[in-house]
ROTILUM-520362 format. One record per atom (N, C-alpha, C, O, CB): x, y, z. Coordinates in steps of 0.02 Angstrom, whole numbers, plus 50000, padded with zeros to 5 digits. Atoms other than C-alpha are relative to their C-alpha. Glycine has a CB too. Layout:
% ROTILUM-520362
XYZ;...
This chain:
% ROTILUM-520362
500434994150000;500005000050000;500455006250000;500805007450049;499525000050062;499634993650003;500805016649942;499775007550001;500135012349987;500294999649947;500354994949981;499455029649986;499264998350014;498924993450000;500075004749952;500715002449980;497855032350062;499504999849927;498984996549934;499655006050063;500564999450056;496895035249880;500004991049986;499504987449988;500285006049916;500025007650010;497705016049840;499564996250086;499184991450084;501034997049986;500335004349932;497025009950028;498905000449990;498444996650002;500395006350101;500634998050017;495365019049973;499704994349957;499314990349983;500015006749964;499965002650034;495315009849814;499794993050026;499244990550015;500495001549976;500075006349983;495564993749893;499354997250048;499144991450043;500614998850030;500575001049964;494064994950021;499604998949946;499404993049941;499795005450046;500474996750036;492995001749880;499854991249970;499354987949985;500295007749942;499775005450034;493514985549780;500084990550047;500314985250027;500755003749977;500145004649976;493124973749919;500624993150057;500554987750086;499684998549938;499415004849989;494844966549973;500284999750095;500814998150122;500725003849940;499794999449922;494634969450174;499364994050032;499204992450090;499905010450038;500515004949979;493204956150155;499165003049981;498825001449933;500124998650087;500584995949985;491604968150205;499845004549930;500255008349904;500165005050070;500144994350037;490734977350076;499675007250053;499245007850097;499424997149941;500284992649947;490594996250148;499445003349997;499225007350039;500375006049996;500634997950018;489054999450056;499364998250059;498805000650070;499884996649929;500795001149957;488134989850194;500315001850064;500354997350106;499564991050002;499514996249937;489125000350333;499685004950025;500045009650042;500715003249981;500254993649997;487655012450374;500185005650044;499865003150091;499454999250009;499674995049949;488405028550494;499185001650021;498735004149988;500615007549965;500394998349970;487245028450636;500095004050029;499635003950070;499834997250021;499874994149977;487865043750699;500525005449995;501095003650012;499974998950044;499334996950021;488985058350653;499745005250045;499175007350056;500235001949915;499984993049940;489565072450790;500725003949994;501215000649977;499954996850097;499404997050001;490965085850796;499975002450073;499485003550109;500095005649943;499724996249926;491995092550959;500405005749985;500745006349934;500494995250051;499544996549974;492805105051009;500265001150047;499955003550094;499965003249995;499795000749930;494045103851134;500765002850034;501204999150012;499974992750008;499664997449963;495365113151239;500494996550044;500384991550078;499655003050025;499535003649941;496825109151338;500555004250020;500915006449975;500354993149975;499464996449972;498045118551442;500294996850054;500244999450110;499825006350019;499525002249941;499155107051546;500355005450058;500665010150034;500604996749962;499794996949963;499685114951700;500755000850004;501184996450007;499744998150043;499064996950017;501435126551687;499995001649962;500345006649955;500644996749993;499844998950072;501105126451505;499795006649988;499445009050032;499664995049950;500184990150041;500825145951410;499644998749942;499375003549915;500835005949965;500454999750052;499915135751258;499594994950029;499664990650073;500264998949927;500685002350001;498125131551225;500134993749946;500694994049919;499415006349973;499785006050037;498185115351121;499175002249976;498795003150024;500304991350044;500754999550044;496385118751003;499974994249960;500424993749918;499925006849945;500145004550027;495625101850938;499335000249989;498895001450030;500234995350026;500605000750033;494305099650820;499844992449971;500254991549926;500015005249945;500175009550001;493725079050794;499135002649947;498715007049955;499794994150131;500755002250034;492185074050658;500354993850027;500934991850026;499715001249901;500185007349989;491515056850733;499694997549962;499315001049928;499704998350049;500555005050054;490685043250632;499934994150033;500404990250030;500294997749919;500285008149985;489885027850708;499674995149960;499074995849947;499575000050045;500205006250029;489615013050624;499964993850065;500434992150100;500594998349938;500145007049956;488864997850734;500425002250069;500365008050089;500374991649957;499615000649947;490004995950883;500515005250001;500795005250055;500264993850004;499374997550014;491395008350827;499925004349984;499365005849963;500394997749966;500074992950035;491865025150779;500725000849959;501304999349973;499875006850063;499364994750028;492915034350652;500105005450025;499715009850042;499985002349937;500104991350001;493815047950681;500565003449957;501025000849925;500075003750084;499274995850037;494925062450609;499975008650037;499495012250053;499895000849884;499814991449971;495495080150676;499885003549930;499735000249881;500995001850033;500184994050046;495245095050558;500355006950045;500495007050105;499025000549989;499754994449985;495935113950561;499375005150015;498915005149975;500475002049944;500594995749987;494695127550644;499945002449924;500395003049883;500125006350062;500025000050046;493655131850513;499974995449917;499864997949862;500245002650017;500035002750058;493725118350385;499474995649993;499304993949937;500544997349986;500955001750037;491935109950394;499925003350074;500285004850123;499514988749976;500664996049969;490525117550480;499624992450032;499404987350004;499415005449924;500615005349941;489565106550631;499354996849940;499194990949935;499405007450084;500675001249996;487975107750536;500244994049937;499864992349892;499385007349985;499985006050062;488795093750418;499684993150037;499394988750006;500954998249968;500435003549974;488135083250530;499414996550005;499354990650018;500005001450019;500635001750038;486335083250482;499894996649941;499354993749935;499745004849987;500165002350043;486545077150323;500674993249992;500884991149938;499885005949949;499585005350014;487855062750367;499614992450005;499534987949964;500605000650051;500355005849980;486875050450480;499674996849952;499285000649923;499595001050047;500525002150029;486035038250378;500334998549943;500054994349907;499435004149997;499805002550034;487405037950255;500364993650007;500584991350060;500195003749982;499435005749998;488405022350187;500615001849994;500705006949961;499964995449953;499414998150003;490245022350210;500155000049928;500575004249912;500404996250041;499714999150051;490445019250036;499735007449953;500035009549905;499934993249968;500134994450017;489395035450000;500355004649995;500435008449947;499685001450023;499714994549976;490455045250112;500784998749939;500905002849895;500094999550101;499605000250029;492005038250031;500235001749942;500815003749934;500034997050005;500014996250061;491645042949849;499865003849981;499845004749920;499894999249971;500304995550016;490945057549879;500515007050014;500985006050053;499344999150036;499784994350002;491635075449870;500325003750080;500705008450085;499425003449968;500114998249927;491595077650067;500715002550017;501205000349988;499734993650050;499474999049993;492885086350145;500464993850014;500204988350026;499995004550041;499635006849989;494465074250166;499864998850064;499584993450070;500784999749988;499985003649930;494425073150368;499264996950006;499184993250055;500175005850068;500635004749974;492515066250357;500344993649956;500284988449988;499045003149972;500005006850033;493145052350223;500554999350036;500424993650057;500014998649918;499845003349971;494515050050319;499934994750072;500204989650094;500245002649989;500335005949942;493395044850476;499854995949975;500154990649985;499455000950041;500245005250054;492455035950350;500224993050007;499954988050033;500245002149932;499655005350001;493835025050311;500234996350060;500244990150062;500455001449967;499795002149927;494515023650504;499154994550003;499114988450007;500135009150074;500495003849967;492725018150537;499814991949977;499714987050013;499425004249994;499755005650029;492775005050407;500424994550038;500274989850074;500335002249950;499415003749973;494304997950452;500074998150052;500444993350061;500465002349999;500035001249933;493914998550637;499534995350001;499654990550038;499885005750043;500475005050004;492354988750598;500164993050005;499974988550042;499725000849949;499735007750040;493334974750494;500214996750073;499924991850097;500855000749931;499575002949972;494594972550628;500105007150068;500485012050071;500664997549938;499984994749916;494294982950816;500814999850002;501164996749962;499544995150096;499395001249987;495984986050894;500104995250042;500654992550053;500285004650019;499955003849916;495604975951046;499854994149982;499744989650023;499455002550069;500015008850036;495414960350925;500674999149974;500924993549973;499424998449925;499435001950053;496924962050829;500644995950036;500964998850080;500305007549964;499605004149993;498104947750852;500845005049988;501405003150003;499754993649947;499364997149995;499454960350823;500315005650043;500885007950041;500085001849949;499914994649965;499254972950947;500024999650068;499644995750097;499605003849985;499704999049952;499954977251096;499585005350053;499505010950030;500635001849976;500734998649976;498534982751240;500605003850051;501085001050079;499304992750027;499324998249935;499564997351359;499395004450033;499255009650003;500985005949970;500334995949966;498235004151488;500075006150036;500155006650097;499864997450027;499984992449955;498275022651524;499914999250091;499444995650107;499225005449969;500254999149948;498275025251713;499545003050015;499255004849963;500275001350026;500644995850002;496775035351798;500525005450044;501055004250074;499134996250042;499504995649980;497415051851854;499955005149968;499615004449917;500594997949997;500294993550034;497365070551800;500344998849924;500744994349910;500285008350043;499774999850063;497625075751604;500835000649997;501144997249956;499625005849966;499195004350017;499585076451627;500274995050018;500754992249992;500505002450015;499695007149971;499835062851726;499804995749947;500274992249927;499694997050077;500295005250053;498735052451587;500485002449908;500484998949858;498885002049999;499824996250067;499725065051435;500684996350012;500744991249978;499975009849993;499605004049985;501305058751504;500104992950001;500594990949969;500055001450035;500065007750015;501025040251516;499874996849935;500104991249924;499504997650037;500115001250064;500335039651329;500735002949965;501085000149923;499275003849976;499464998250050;501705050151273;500624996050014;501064996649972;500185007850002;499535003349993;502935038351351;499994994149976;500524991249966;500135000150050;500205005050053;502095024351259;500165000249937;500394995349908;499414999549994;499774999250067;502385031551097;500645002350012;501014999849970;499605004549954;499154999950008;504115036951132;500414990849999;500844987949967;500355005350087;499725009249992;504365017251193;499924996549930;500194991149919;499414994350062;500005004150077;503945012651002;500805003049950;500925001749891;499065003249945;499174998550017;505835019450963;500474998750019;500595000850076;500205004350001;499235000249963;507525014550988;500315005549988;500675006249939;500504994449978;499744992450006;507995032051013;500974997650055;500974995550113;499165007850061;499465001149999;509985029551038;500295008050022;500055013049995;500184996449934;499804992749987;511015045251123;500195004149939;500655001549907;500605000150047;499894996450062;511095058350979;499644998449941;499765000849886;500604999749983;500415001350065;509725049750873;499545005649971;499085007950004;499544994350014;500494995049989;508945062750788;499354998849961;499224996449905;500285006549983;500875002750017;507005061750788;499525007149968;499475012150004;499534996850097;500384995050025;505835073750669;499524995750036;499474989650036;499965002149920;500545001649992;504295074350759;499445005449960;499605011449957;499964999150070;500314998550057;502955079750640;499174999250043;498764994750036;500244994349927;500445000149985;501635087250758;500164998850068;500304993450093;499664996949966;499624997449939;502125094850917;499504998450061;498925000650067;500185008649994;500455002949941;501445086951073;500825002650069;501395000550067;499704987849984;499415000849976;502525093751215;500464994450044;501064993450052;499965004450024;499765007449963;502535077451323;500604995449987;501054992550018;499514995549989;499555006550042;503275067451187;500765003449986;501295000349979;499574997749907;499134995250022;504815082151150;500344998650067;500944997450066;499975011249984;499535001449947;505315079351326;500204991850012;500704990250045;499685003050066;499965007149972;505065059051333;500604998149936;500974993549953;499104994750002;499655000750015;506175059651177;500615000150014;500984995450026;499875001249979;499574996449954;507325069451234;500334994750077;500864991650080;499475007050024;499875005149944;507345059451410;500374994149960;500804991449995;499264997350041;499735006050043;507935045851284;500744999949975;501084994949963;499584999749937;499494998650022;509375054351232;500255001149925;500775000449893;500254996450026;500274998850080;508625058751064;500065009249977;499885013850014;498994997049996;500054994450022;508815074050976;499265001149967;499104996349932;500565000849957;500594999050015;506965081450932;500125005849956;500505010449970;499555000750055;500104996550064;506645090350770;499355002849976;499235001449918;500194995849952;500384999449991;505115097650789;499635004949942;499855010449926;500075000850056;500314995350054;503835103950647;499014999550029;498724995250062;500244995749897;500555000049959;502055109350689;499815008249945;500235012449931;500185000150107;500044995250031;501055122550580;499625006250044;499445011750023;499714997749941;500434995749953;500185129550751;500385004250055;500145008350093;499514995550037;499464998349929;501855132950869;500455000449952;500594997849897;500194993950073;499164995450029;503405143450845;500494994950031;500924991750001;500225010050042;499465004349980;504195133950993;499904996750043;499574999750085;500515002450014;500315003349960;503925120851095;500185001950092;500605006350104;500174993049973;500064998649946;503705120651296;500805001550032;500835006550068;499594994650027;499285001849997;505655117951325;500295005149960;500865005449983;500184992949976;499774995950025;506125131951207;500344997649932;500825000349904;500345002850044;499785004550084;506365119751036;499845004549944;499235004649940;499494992049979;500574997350058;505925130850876;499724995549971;500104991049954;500225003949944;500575003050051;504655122750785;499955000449919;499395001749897;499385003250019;500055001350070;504935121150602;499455000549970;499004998850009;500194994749985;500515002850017;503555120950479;500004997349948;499494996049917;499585002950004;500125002950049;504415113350344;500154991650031;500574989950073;500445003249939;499995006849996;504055093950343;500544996649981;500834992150013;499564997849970;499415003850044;505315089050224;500715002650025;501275000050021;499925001849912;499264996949963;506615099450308;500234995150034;500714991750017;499955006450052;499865004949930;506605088750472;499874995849974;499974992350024;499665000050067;500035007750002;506275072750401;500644999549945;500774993549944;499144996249972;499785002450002;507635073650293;500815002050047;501405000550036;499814999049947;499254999449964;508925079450419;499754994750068;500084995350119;500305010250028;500035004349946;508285066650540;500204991849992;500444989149942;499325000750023;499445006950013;508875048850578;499354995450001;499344990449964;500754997750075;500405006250018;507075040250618;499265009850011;499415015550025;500064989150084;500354997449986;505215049150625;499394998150048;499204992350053;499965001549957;500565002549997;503715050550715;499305006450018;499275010750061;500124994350055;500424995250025;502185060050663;499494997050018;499414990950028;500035002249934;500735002949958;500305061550728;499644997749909;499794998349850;499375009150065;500645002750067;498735053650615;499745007249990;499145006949974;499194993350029;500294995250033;498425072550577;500334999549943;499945001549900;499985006250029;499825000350056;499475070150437;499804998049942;500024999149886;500324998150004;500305004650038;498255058850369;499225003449981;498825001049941;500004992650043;500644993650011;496745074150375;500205006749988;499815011449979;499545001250066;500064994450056;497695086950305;500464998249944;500815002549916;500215007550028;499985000150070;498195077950159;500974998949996;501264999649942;499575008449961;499374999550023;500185075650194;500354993850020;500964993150023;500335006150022;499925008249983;500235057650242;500434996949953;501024995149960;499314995849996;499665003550068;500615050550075;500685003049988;501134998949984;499555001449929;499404996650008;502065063450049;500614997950045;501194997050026;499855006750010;499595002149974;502755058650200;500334993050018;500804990850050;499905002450031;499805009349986;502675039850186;500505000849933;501074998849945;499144991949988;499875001050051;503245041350025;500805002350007;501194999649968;499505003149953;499484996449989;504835051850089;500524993750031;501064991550011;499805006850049;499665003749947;505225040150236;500304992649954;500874990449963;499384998250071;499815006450051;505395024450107;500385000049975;500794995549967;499704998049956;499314998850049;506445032550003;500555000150039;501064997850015;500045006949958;499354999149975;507645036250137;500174992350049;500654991450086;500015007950048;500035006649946;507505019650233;499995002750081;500405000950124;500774994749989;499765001849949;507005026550376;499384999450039;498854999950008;500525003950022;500585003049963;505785021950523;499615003949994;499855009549991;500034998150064;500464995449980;504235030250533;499334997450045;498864993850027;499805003149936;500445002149938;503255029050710;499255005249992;499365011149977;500525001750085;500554996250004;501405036350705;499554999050034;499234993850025;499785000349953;500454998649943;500325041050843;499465002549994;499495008749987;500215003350041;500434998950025;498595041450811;499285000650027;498974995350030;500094997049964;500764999149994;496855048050861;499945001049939;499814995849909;499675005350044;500355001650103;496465051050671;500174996349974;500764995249962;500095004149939;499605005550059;496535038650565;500264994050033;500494989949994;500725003549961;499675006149955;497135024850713;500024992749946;500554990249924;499404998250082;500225004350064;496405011250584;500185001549924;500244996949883;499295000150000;499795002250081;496895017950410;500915000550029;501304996850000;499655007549914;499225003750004;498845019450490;500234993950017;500814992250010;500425002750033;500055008449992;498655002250533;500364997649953;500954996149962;499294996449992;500215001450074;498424997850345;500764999749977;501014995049946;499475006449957;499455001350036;500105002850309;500774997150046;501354997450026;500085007049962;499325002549994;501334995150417;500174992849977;499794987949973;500185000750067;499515002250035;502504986150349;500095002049919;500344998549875;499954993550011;499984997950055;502334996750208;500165008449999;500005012849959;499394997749972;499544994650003;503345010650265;499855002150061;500265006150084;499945005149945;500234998249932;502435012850437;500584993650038;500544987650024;498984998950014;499855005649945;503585003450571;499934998550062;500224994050094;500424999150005;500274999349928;502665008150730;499435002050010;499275006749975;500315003850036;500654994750007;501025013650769;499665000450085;499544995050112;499294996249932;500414998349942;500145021350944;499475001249962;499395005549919;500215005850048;500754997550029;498375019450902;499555001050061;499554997650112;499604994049946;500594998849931;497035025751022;499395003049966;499365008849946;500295006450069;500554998850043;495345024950940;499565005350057;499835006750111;499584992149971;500364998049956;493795034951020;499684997050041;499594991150025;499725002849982;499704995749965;493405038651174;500665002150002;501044997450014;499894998650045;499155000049990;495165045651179;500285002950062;500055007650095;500385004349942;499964997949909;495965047551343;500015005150022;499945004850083;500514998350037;500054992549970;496005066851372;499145000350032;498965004150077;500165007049924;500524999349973;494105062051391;499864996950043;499244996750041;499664999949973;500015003749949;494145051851535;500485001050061;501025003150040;500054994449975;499534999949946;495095052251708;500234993150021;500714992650060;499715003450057;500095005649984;494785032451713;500484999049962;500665003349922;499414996949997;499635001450040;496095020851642;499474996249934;498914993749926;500564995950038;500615001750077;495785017551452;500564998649968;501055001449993;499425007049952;499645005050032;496825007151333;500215005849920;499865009249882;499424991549989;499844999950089;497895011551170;500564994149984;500874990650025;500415008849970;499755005350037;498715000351051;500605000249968;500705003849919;499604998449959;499214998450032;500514998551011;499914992349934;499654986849942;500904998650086;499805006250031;500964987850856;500755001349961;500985007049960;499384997549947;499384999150012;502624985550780;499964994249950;499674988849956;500515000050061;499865004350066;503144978550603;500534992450040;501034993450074;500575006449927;499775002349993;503654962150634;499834994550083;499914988850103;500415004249979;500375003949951;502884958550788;499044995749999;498844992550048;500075005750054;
């Protein structure tokens, strides 16, 4: 698999088993949601479209501004394969597809995944423990240097703690909590870096493919941490993905209770 249009393709075309046509979305909702870890000086602004199908939800992040709530009204009731071929902005077809894919194969079934339970405990204590999960999907080596592609500050310090050099690009922050500048070219930091690891927003604004496509060429790892898209970055490892933190919805900033995400690793 060498991009999401080919992963598209392949649903459409029947090859995950399920036809999506009979996938009806019993419910579509958008959030908006806030976060200011304590100490921190930034607001973290997240925008999520949900899609439920049966037992499961898609999801994908979006940029303020790029669909309107009231899309909502006219989702429910569609088929995934509607949503999929249809014009819709990309972050609804990319729930779409998450929801799909989550359908086929939940995370908490998959024979390949690795079950790491959040503790219960305030939003940094729980931001911390996830972000040390996805740092644990790297052999970050003293002086390894890591483009991260989508600035979480947790994870710049758990790198770091690693003895990793962090390369940080982000199109919302100048500089991270620690005083890192923030890059905003992609291709800059990934190719002066030694391995990567980038969020599933990459995969709702459209720069996913670019960057898989980058990392292949150079042989080098690429780890991806995912509330969007948890299920279509699935899809591609061992096909240029070699790590993946997936944490479908609920996602743990919404809970104080412990709640599960999914490590998998090429090869395991």
């Amino acid at each position: 698999m060498a991009s999401v249009g080919e992963l598209v393709e392949a649903v459409l075309a029947g090859s995950f088993g399920a036809d999506p046509a009979t996938f009806p979305l019993t419910s579509a909702f958008w959030l908006h949601h806030t976060t200011r870890l304590p100490g921190a000086d930034v607001t973290y602004r997240n925008y999520y479209v949900l899609l439920r199908v049966g037992e499961v939800f898609g999801a994908s992040s979006f940029e303020d501004g790029e669909l309107d709530p009231t899309y909502c009204a006219d989702t429910s009731g569609r088929t995934l394969t509607d949503v999929l071929t249809s014009d819709d902005p990309l972050p609804v077809r990319i729930a779409a597809l998450d929801a799909y894919l989550t359908a086929v194969e939940p995370h908490h079934r998959s024979t390949l995944a690795e079950e790491i339970t959040l503790p219960a405990g305030t939003p940094d204590m729980r931001a911390r423990a996830r972000d040390e999960a996805v740092a644990g999907l790297l052999d970050v080596a003293d002086g390894t240097k890591v483009a991260l592609i989508g600035v979480v500050n947790p994870l710049v310090d758990a790198i770091t703690a690693r003895g990793g050099t962090c390369l940080p690009c982000d199109f919302n922050l100048r500089e991270t909590a620690s005083g890192l500048p923030v890059s905003r070219d992609m291709i800059e930091v990934v190719d002066a870096a030694d391995a990567v690891v980038a969020t599933g927003m990459t995969l709702s604004d459209g720069s996913f493919d670019i960057l898989l496509a980058r990392c292949r060429e150079q042989a080098k790892p690429l780890a991806l941490y995912a509330q969007t898209g948890s299920a279509v970055a699935r899809a591609f490892l061992g096909s240029g993905v070699t790590a993946l933190s997936a944490e479908p919805f609920p996602f743990s900033q919404f809970s104080a209770r412990p709640t599960s995400l999914y490590r998998y690793r090429t090869g395991r």
